[in-house]
VOVEXRO-318214 format. One line per 5 residues: their letters; for each residue x, y, z of N, C-alpha, C, O. Coordinates in pm, whole numbers, always signed. Layout:
A> X,Y,Z,X,Y,Z,X,Y,Z,X,Y,Z | ... $
END
This chain:
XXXXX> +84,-117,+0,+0,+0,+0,+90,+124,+0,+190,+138,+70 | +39,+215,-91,+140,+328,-86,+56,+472,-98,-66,+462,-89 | +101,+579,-114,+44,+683,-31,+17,+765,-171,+117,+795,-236 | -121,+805,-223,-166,+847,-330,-91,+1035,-360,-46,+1106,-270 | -96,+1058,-453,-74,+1222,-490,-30,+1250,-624,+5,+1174,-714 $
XXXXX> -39,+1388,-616,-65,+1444,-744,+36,+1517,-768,+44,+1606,-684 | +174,+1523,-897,+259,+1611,-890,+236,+1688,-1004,+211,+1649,-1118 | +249,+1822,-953,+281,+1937,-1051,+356,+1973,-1115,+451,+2014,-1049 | +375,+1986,-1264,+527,+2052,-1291,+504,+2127,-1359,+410,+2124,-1438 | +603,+2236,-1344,+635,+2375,-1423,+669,+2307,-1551,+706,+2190,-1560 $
XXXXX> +643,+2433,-1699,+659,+2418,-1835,+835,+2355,-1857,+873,+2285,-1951 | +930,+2412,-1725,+1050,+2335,-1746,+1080,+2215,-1701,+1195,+2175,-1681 | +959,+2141,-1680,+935,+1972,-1608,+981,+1978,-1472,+994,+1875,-1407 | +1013,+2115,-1415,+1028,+2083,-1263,+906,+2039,-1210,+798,+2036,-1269 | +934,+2003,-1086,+854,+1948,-962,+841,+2080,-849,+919,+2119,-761 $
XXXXX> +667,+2142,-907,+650,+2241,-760,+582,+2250,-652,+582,+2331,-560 | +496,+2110,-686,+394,+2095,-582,+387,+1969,-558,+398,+1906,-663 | +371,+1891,-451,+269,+1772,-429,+171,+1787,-380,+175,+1858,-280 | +37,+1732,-418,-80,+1712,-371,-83,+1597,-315,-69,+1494,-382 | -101,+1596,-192,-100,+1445,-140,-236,+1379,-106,-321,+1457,-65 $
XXXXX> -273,+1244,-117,-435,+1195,-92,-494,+1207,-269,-433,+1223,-374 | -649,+1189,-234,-724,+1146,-373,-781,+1278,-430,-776,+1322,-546 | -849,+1343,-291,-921,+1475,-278,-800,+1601,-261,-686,+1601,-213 | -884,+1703,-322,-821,+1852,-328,-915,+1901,-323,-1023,+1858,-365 | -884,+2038,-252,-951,+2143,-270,-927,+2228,-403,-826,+2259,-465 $
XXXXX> -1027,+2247,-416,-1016,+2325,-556,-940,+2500,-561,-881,+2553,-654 | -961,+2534,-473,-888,+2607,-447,-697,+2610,-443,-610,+2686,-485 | -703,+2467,-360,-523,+2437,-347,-502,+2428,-483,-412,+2501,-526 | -566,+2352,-568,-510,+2240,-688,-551,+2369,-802,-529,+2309,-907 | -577,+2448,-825,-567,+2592,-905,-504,+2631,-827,-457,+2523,-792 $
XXXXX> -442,+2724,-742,-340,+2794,-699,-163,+2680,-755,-55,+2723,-796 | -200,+2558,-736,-91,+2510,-741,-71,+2510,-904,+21,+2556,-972 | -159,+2460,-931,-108,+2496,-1169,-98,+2674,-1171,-32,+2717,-1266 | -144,+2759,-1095,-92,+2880,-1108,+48,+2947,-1087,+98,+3041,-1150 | +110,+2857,-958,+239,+2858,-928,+340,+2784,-974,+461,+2803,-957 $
XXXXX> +266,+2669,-1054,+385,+2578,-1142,+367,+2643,-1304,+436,+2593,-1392 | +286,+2738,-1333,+310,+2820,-1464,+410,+2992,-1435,+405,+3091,-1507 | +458,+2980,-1357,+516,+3117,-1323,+543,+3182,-1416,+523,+3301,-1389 | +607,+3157,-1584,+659,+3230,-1677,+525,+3287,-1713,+537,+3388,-1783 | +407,+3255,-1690,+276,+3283,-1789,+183,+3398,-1669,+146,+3371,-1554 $
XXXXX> +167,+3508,-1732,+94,+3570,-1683,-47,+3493,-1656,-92,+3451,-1762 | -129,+3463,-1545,-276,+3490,-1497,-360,+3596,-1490,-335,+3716,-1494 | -477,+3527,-1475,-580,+3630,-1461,-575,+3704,-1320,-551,+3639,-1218 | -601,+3854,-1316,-540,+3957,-1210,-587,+3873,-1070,-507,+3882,-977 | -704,+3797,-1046,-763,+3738,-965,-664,+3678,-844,-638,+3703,-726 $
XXXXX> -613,+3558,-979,-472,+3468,-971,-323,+3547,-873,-245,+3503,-789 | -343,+3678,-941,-227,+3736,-867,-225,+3752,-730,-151,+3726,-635 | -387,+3829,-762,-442,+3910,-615,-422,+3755,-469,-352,+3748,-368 | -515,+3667,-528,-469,+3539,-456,-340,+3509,-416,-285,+3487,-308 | -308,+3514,-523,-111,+3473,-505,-107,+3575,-358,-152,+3523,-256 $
XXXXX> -64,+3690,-352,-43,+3778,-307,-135,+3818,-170,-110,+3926,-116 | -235,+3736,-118,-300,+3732,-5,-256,+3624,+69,-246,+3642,+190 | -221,+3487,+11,-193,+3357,+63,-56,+3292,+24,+16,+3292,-75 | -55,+3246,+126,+132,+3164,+110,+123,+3022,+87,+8,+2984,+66 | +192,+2955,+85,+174,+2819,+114,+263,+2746,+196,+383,+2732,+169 $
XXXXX> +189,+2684,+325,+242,+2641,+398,+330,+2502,+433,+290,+2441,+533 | +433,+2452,+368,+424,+2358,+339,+410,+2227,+489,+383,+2107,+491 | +437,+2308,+577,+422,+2198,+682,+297,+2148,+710,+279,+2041,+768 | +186,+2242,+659,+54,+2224,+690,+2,+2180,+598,-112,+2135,+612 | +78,+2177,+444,+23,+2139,+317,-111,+2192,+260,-209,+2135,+212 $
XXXXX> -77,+2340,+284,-198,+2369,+274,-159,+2573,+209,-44,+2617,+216 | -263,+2652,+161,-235,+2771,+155,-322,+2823,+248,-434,+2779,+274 | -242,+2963,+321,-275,+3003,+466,-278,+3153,+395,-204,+3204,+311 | -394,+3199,+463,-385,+3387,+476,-295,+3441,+553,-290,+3431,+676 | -205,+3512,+466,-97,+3607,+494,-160,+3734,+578,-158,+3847,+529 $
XXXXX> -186,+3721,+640,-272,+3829,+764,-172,+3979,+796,-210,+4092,+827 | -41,+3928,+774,+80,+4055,+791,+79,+4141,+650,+68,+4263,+640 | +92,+4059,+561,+64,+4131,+433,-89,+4268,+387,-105,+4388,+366 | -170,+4131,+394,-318,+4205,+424,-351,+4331,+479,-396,+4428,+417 | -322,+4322,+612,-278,+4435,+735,-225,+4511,+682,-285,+4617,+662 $
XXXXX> -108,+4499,+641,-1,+4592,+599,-64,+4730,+476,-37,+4850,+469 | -153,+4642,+394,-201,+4665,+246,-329,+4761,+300,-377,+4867,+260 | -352,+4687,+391,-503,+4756,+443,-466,+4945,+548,-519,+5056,+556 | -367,+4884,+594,-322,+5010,+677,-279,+5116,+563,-350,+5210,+526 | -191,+5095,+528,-124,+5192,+386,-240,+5255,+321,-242,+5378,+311 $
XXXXX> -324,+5193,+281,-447,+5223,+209,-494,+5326,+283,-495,+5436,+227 | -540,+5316,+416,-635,+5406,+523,-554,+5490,+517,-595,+5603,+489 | -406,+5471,+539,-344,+5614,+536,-318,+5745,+436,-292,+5864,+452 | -337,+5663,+334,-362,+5723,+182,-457,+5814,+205,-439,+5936,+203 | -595,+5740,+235,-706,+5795,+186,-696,+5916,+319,-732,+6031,+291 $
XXXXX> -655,+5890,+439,-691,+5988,+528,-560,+6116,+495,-600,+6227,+529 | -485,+6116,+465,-401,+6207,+416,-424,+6296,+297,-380,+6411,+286 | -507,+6222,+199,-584,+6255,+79,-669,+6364,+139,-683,+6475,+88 | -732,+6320,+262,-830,+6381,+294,-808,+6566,+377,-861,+6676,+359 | -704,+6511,+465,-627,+6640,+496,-595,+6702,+352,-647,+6812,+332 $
XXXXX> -536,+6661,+273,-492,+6816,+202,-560,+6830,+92,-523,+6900,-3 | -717,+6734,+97,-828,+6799,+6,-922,+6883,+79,-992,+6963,+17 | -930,+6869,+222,-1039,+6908,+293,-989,+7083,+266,-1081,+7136,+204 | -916,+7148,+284,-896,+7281,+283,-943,+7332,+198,-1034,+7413,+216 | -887,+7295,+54,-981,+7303,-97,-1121,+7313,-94,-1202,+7394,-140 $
XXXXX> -1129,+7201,-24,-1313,+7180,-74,-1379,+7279,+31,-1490,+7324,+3 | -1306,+7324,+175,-1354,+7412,+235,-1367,+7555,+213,-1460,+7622,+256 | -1263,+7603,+139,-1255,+7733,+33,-1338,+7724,-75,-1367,+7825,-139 | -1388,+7594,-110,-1458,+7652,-234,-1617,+7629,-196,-1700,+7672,-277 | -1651,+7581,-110,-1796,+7598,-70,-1793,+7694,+48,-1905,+7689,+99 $
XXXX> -1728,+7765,+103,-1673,+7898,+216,-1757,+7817,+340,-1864,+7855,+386 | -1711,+7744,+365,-1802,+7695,+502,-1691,+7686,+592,-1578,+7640,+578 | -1755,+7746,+697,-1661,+7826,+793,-1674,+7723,+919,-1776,+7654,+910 | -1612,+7702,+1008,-1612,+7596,+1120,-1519,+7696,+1248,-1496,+7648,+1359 $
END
């Protein structure tokens, strides 16, 4: 008896993934032909994914990058609230509303 799985290989016949067992998530087993085509652009989706989740290999599994996320999410708020300071003066001069 021996232990079932699925190997991936990149267009240069490397080896980038094992899927181990019968079942996948559909999720793992597309992320993994996304990461064994690296020379080939994906759909922006593909990236955005790439770029939220890692893959863990001890857990055999892809995990939310929560530091990344955070990171992406904070930067953002700070954008927009800084945006907001040095539009608010503008928009307060041009409708004269006085505070």
């Amino acid at each position: 008896m021996h232990a079932a799985a699925l190997i991936v290989l990149s267009p240069e016949r490397k080896i980038t993934r094992y899927l181990n067992g019968i079942y996948f998530q559909p999720f793992e087993f597309k992320m993994a032909l996304v990461e064994a085509s690296k020379g080939k652009s994906g759909p922006t989706i593909n990236r955005f994914l790439q770029f939220c989740y890692a893959y863990d290999p001890q857990g055999k599994q892809y995990v939310l990058n929560v530091t990344r996320v955070s990171g992406i999410m904070i930067a953002f708020l700070a954008v927009v609230f800084f945006l907001w300071l040095a539009l608010r003066p503008l928009f307060m001069r041009k409708h004269k509303v006085n505070i």
